[in-house]
C-alpha positions as CSV (number, residue, x, y, z in Angstrom):
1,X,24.9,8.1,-3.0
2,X,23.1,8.8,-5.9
3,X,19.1,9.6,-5.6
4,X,17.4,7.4,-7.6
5,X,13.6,7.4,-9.2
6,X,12.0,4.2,-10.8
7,X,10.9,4.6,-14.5
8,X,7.8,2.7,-13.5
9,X,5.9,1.6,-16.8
10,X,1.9,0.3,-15.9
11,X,3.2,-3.2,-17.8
12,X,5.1,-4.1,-14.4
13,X,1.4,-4.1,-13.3
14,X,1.9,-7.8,-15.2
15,X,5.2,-8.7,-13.9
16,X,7.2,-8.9,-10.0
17,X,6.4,-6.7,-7.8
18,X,3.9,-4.2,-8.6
19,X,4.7,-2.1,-11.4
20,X,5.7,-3.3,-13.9
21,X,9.9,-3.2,-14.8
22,X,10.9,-3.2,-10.9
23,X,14.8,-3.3,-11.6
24,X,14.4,-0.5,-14.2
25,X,16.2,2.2,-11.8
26,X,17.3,5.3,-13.2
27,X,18.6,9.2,-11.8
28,X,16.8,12.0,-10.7
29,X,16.9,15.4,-12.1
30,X,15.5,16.7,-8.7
31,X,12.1,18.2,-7.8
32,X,9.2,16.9,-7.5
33,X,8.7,14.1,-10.7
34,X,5.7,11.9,-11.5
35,X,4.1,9.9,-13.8
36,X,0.7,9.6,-14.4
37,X,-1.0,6.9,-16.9
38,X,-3.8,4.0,-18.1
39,X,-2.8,0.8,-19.4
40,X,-5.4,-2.1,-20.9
41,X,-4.1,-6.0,-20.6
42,X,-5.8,-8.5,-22.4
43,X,-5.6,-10.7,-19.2
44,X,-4.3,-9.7,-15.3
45,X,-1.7,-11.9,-14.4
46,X,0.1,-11.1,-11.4
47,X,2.9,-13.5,-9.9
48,X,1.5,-16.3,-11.9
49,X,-2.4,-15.9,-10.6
50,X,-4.4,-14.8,-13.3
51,X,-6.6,-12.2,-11.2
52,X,-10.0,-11.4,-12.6
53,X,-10.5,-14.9,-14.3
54,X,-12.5,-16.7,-11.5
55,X,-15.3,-18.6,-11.5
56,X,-18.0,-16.1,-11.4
57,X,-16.5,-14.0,-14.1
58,X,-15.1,-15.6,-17.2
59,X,-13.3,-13.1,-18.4
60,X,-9.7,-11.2,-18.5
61,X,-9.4,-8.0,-19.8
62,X,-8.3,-5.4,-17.2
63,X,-7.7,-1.5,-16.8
64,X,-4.9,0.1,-14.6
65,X,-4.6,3.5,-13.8
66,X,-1.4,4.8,-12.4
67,X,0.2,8.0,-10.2
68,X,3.5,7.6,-9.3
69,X,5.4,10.9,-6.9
70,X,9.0,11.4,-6.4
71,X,9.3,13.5,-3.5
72,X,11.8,15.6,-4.4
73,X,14.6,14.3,-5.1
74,X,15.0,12.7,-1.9
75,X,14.5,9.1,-2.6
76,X,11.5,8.6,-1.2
77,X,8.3,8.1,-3.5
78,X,4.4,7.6,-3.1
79,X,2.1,5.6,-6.2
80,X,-1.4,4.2,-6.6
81,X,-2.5,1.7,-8.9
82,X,-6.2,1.1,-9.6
83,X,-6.8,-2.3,-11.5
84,X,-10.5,-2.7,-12.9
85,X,-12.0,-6.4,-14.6
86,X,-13.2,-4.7,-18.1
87,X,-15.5,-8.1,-17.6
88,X,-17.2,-6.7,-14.8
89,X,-17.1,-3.2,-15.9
90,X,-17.2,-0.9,-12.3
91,X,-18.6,-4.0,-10.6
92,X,-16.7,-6.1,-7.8
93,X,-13.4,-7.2,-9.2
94,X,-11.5,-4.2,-8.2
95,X,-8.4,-3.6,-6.6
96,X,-5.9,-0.3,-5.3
97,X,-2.4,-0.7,-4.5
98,X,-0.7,2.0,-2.5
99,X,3.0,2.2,-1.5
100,X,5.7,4.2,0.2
101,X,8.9,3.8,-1.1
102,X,13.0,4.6,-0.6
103,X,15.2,4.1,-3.7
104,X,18.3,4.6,-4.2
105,X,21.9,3.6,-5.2
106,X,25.6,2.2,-4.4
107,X,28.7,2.2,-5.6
108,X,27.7,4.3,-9.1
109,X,29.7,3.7,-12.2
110,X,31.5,1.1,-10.3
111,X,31.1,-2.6,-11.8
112,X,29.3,-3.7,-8.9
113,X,26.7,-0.4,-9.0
114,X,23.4,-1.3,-7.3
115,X,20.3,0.1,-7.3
116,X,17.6,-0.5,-4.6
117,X,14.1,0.3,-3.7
118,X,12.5,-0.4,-0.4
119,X,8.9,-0.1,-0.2
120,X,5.8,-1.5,1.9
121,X,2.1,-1.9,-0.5
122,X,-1.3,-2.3,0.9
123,X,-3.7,-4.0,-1.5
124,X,-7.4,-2.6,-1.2
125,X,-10.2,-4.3,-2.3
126,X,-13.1,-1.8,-2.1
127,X,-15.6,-3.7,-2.9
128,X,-16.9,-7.1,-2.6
129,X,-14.8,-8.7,-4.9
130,X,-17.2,-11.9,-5.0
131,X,-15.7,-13.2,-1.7
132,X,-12.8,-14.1,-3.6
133,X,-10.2,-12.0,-1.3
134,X,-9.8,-9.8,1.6
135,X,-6.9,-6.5,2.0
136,X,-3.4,-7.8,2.0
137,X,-0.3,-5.8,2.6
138,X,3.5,-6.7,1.5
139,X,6.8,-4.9,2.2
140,X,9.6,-6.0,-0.8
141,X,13.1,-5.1,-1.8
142,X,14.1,-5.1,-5.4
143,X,17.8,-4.9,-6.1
144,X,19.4,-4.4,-9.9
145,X,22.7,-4.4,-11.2
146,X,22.9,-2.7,-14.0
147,X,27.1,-2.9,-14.6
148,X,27.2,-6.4,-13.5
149,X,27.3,-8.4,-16.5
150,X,30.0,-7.4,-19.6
151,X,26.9,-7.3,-22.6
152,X,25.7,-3.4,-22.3
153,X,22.1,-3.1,-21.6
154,X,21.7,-6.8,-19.9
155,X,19.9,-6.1,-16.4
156,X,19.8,-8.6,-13.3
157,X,17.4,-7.7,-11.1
158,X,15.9,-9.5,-7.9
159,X,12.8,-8.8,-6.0
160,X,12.0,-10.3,-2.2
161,X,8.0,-9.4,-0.9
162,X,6.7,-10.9,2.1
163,X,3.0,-10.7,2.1
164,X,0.7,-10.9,4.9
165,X,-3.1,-10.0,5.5
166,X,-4.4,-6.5,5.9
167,X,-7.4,-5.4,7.7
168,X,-10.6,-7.0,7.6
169,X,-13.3,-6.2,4.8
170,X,-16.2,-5.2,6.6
171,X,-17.9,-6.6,3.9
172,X,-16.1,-9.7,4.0
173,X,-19.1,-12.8,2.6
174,X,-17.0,-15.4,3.8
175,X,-14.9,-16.5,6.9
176,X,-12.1,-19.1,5.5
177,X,-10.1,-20.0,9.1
178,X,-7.0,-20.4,6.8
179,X,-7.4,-17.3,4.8
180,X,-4.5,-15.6,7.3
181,X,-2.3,-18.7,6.9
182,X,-2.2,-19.1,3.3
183,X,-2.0,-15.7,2.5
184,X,1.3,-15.3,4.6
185,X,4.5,-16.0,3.0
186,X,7.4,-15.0,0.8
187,X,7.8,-14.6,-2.6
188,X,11.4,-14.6,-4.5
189,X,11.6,-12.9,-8.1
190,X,14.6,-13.0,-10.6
191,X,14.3,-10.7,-13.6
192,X,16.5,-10.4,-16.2
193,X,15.9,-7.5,-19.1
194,X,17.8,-6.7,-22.5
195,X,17.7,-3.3,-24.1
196,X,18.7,-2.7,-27.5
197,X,18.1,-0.1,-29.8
198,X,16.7,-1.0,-33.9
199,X,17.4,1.8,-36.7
200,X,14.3,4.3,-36.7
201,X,11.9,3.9,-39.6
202,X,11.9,7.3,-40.6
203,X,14.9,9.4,-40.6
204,X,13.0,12.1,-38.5
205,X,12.6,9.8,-35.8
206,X,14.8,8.1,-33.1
207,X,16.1,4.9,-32.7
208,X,13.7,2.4,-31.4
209,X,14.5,1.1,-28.3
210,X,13.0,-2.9,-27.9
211,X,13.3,-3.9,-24.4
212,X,13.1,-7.9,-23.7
213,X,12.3,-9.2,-19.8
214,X,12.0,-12.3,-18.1
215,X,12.0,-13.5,-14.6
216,X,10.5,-16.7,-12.6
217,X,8.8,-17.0,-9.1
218,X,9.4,-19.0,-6.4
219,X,6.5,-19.1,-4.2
220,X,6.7,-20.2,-0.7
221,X,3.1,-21.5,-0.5
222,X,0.9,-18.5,-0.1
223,X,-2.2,-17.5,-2.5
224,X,-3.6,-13.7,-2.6
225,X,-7.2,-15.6,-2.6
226,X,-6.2,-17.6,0.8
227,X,-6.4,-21.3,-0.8
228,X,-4.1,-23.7,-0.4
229,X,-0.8,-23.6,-3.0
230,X,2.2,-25.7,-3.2
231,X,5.2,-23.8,-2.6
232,X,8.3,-24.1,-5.2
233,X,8.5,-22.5,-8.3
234,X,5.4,-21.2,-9.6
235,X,5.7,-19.6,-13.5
236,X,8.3,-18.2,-15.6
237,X,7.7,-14.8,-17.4
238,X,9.2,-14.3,-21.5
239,X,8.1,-11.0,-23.0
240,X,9.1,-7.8,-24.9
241,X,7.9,-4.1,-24.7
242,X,8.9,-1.2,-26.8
243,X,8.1,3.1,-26.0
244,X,6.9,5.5,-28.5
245,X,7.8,8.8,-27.2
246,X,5.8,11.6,-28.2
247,X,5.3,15.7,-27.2
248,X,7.7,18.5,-26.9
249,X,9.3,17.3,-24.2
250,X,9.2,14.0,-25.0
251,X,7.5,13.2,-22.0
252,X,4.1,11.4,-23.4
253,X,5.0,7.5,-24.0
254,X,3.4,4.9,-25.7
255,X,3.9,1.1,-24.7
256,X,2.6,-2.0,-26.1
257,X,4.0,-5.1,-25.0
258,X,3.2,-8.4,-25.0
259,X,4.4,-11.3,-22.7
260,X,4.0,-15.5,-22.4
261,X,4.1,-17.2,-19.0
262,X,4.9,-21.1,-18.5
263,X,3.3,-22.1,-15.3
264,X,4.8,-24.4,-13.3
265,X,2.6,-25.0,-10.5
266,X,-0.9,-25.8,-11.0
267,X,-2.4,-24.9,-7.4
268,X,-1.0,-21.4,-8.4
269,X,-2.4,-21.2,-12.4
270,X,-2.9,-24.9,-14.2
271,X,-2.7,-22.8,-17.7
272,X,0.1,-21.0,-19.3
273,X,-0.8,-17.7,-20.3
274,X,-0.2,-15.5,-23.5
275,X,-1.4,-11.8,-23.2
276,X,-0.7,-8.2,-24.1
277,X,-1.1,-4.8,-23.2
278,X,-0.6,-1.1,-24.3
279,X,0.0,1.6,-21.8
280,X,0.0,5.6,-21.9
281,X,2.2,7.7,-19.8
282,X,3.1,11.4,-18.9
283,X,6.1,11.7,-17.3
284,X,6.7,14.9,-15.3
């Protein structure tokens, strides 16, 4: 098998999993590899819940901050993702995601190549997030195909998490008795991306490469706030993202992108959503 490390761009912050494009799977030069960067979104939306919009704070904008570690070329990987409410500006809508991962790959070249990432996340709230939440923890498998379909650059991807409660908050304002209940379940994710590349503006520069995603949710009734949701399918995701790549090395990248999501169910979000985001990288 092939060792594997995820391109992680902060925009998957907005989509499946975690980070954002989960099925975007590519090989390892070996070493130890990284990628550090800060994204602003307009709005948080994360598997159809828009995050920081509540009723305490009207507002949407959000920061991320990312690290993400390939341990040397072994498949395994370590990242953290800070997400901050730019409405409440280093107040109580806060949140840290750390995971462990294993990625990797089958069957390489082959039409039926697969690439696969294991990983468990523990979401952090370290502060007192208005009552709104407690620490939850999730483990997920994302799968992509990236031979599978006959129109080069068309990805498949799916993502399973099943997401349970974490530990406590000390600082926990609230005792909802079905908190543990409705913040257990499953979640199902089917992504599918198109990359294509535009002539460059300027003769000096590349070819731009314009990369279109879009997946939908099925939630099996469980809310990262603890209320009560319907299970089914919750939202459907449309959006495009393109990288500037800048530096010697071509290792500094810059991503806007901007994405629409229909929502389905309303105990989930009762609002589509249109939002976008720019990110900055350093890939290492």
């Amino acid at each position: 098998m092939r060792h594997m490390v995820l391109s992680i761009a902060l925009l998957a912050t907005t989509v499946a999993v975690a980070q954002e494009s989960q099925g975007d799977l590519s090989e390892s030069k070996g070493g130890l590899h990284g990628i550090v960067g800060a994204t602003w979104d307009s709005q948080y939306i994360w598997r159809g819940f828009n995050v920081f919009n509540n009723d305490v704070i009207h507002g949407n904008n959000a920061a991320h901050a990312l690290v993400d570690l390939n341990l040397f070329d072994t498949g395994f990987g370590v990242s953290a993702v800070g997400h901050q409410s730019l409405s409440d500006a280093f107040g109580q809508l806060q949140r840290w995601d750390g995971t462990v991962y294993y990625q990797n790959g089958l069957f390489g070249g082959e039409t039926l190549a697969t690439n696969f990432r294991l990983g468990y996340v523990y979401y952090y709230y370290p502060k007192l997030n208005y009552g709104l939440t407690q620490d939850l923890m999730e483990g997920h498998v994302v799968l992509s195909w990236p031979n599978l379909l006959p129109i080069k650059g068309l990805q498949p991807s799916y993502a399973f998490a099943y997401m349970l409660p974490g530990m406590k908050n000390h600082w926990a304002e609230f005792e909802n008795a079905d908190f543990g209940d409705n913040s257990t379940g499953m979640f199902h994710i089917a992504m599918l991306d198109y990359a294509f590349t535009v002539p460059a503006p300027l003769a000096s520069m590349d070819d731009q490469a314009i990369k279109l995603h879009s997946e939908v949710v099925y939630n099996s009734g469980v809310s990262p706030f603890g209320n009560e949701v319907k299970s089914g399918f919750s939202d459907a995701v449309v959006g495009a993202s393109t990288d500037f790549a800048f530096g010697p090395g071509r290792n500094i990248i810059l991503t806007p992108a901007i994405y629409y999501q229909f929502s389905i169910e309303e105990t989930v979000n009762p609002d589509n959503e249109l939002w976008g985001g720019i990110s900055l990288k350093y890939a290492f």
